[in-house]
N, C-alpha and C positions, 0 to 999 in steps of 0.2 A: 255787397262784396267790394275788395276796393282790389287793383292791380299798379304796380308802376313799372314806366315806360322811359327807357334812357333812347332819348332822340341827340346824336352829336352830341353829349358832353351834358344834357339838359335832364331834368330829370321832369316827369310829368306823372303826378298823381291823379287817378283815376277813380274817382268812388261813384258816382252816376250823374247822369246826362240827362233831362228834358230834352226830347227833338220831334218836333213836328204834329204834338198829342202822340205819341208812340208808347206815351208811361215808362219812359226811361230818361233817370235821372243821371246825370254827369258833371262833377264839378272838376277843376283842373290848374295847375299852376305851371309858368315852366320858369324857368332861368335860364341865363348863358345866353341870350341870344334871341334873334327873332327867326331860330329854326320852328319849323313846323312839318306836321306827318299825317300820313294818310289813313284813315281809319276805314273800316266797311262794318255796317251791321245790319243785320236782317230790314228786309221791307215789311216782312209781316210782324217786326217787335223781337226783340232782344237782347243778348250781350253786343258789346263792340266788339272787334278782333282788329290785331295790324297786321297786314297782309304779310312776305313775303319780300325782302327785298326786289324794285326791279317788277311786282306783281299786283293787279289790278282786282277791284273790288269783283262779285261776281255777278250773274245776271240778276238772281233775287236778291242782292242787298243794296244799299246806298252807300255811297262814301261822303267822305266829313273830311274836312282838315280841321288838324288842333296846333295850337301855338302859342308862343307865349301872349297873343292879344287875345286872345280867345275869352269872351267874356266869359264866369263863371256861374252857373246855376245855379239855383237853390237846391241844394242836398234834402233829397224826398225823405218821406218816413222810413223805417225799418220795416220789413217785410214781415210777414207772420213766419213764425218758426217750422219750418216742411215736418208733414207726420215724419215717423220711426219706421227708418225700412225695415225689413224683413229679417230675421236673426239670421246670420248664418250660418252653415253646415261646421259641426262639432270638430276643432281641428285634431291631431293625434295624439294618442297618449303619454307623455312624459317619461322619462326615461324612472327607472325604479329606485327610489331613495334608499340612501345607506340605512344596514340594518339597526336599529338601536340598542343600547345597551341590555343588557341581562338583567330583569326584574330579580330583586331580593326574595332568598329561601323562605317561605314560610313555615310556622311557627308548626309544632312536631305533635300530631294531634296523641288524644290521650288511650294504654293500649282497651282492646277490648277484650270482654270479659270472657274467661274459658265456656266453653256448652257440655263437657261432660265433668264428671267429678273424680276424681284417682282410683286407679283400678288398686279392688281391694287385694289383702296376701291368701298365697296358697292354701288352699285347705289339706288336712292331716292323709295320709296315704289309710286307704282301708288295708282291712288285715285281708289274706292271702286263703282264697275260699279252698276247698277239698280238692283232690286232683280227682277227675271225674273215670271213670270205668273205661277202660282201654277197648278200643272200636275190631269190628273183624277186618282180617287182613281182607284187603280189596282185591280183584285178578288182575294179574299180569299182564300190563299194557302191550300193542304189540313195538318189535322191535325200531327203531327208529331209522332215517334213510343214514346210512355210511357220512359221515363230514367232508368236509374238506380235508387236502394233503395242508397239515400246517409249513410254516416256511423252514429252510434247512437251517439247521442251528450251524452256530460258531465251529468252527475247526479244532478238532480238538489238539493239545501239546501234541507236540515230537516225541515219538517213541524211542526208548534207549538204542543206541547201533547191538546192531544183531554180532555176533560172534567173525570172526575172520575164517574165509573158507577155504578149503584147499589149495595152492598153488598148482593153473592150470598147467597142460603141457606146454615148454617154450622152448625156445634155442636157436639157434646161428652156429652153422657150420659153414667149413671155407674151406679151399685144396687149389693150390695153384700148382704150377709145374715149370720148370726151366724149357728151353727149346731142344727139342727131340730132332734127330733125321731120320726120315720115313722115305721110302720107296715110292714109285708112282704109284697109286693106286691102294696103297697097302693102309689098314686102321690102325690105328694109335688106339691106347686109352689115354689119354692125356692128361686127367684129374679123375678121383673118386674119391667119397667118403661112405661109411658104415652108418646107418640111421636107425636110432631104434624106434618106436610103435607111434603113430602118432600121423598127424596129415604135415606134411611139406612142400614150400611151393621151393622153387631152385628160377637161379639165374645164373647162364654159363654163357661164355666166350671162347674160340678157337681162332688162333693167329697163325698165319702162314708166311713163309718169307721164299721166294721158289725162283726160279732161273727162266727165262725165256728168249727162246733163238727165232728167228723168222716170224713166220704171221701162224700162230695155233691161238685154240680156246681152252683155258686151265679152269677144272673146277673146284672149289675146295667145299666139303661137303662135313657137318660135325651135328652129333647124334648123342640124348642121353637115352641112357638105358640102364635096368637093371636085371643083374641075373649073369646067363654066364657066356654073356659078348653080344656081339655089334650082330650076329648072324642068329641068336635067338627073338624071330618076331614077336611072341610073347613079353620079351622086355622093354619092347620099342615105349618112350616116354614122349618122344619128341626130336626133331630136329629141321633143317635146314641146309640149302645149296644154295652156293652163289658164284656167279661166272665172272670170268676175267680173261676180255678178249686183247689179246695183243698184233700188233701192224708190224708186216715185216719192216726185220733191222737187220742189215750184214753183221751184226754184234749181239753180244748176249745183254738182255737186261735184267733188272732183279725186280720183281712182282711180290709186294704186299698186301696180303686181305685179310679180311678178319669175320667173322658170322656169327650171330648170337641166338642161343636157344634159351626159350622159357616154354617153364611147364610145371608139374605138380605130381607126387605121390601119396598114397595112403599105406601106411604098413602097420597089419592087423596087431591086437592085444598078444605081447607076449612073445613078438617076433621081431627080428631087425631085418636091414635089407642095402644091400651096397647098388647107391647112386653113383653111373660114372658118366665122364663125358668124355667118346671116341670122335674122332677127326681121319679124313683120310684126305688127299692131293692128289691130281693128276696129272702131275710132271715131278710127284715128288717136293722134297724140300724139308728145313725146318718148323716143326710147328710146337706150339704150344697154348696154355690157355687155362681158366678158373672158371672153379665150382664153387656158388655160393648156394648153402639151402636156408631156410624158412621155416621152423614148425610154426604151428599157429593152432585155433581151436576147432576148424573145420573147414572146410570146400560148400560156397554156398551156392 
């Protein structure tokens, strides 16, 4: 083996050393100078080494100086070539190469040969044998379970409009009246109308217009009925009172009221029947007031 060694500026080749019978050979040249360096090498035979600047040979080796006077050795034989270490462990698999191109189509092999042979043509229809002797009627299975309901069919069209039928019973009657003067106490008829057969409902008003002196209670009170006055109960249809209390006043005032009746009659097939509407006051006064009736087709 050979090493070189830069000492200051010098350069020093090292191929082997004869020292001491050690069988090691060293030859050496330097330039530049008569620097020189410290070497250590085994006591019991080996390589050289240079220490460490500053750093001393160790207890098993010896040290050398070399230099440019350093006489040069004979350069020993070449050493036998050292066995073949050991192979070692397989290192890792390479990364996976680009895929290559597409091999050319091959050549279109030849077809092969069919395994059956052509179906052959129809044969002729035979003739049409005797119709054979008619069988005994078999017995009457029994009846089978009911089915199902199938689903409802489509709608059928619209049937033509039926005929126009009678016009029912209808009508609107009305009777107003001007303002009357009544006594205290005494009945008005105030409106009436004549109705003939049929159900009627009625809507009536009575208006009062009356005088009052000091502190009294006035009632005005209005009633239909039919038939023949305010004093047959059998006619009673319906009515109504309502109060009008007055606060004494050293003077007369004038007192407005007014009350409404509703209600309904039926008057039978073939008959008519006078609706009125009576009013009475009790202090007196003007009154007046309207009759409206109603046929229709019945009272439900």
């Amino acid at each position: 083996m050979s090493r070189t060694i830069s000492i200051r500026g010098a350069v020093v080749a090292i191929a082997a050393l004869a020292l001491t019978g050690m069988g090691v050979a060293f030859a050496a040249g330097a330039t530049g100078g008569s620097s020189t360096v410290t070497a250590c090498y085994p006591k019991s035979g080996g390589d050289l080494r240079i220490p460490a600047s500053g750093k001393k040979c160790g207890r098993s080796e010896r040290s050398v100086r070399l230099g440019a006077d350093t006489a040069a050795g004979l350069v020993g034989a070449s050493g036998s070539a050292g066995a073949t270490g050991a192979t070692g462990p397989a290192g890792p698999a390479g990364p996976a190469g680009p895929q290559g191109p597409q091999g050319e189509t091959g050549a279109k092999g030849e077809p092969g040969t069919i395994g059956e042979g052509p179906q052959g043509p129809a044969g002729p229809r035979g003739a049409t044998g005797p119709a054979g002797p008619g069988g005994p009627a078999g017995a009457r299975g029994a009846t089978g379970a009911t089915g199902a309901t199938g689903a409802t069919g489509a709608t059928g069209p619209q049937g033509p409009v039926g005929p126009q039928g009678p016009a029912g019973p209808s009508g609107v009657r009305f009777q107003g009246s001007a303002v009357q003067s009544v006594a205290a106490g005494t009945w008005l008829k105030v409106a009436s109308r004549i109705v003939p057969a049929g159900s009627w409902s009625f809507v009536s008003t009575g208006n009062v217009t009356a005088s009052s002196f000091g502190s009294q209670n006035m009632f005005l009170r209005c009633e239909v009925r039919s038939g023949s006055g305010p004093h047959d109960s059998t006619a009673y249809l319906g009515g109504t009172e309502r109060l009008a209390a007055t606060t004494g006043a050293p003077y007369a005032i004038t007192v407005k009221d007014t009350v409404t009746v509703i209600g309904g009659i039926f008057v039978g097939s073939g008959q008519s029947a006078e609706v009125a509407l009576w009013c009475r006051h009790s202090t007196g006064g003007g009154i007046d007031g309207q009759l409206l009736l109603f046929q229709h087709g019945g009272f439900g």
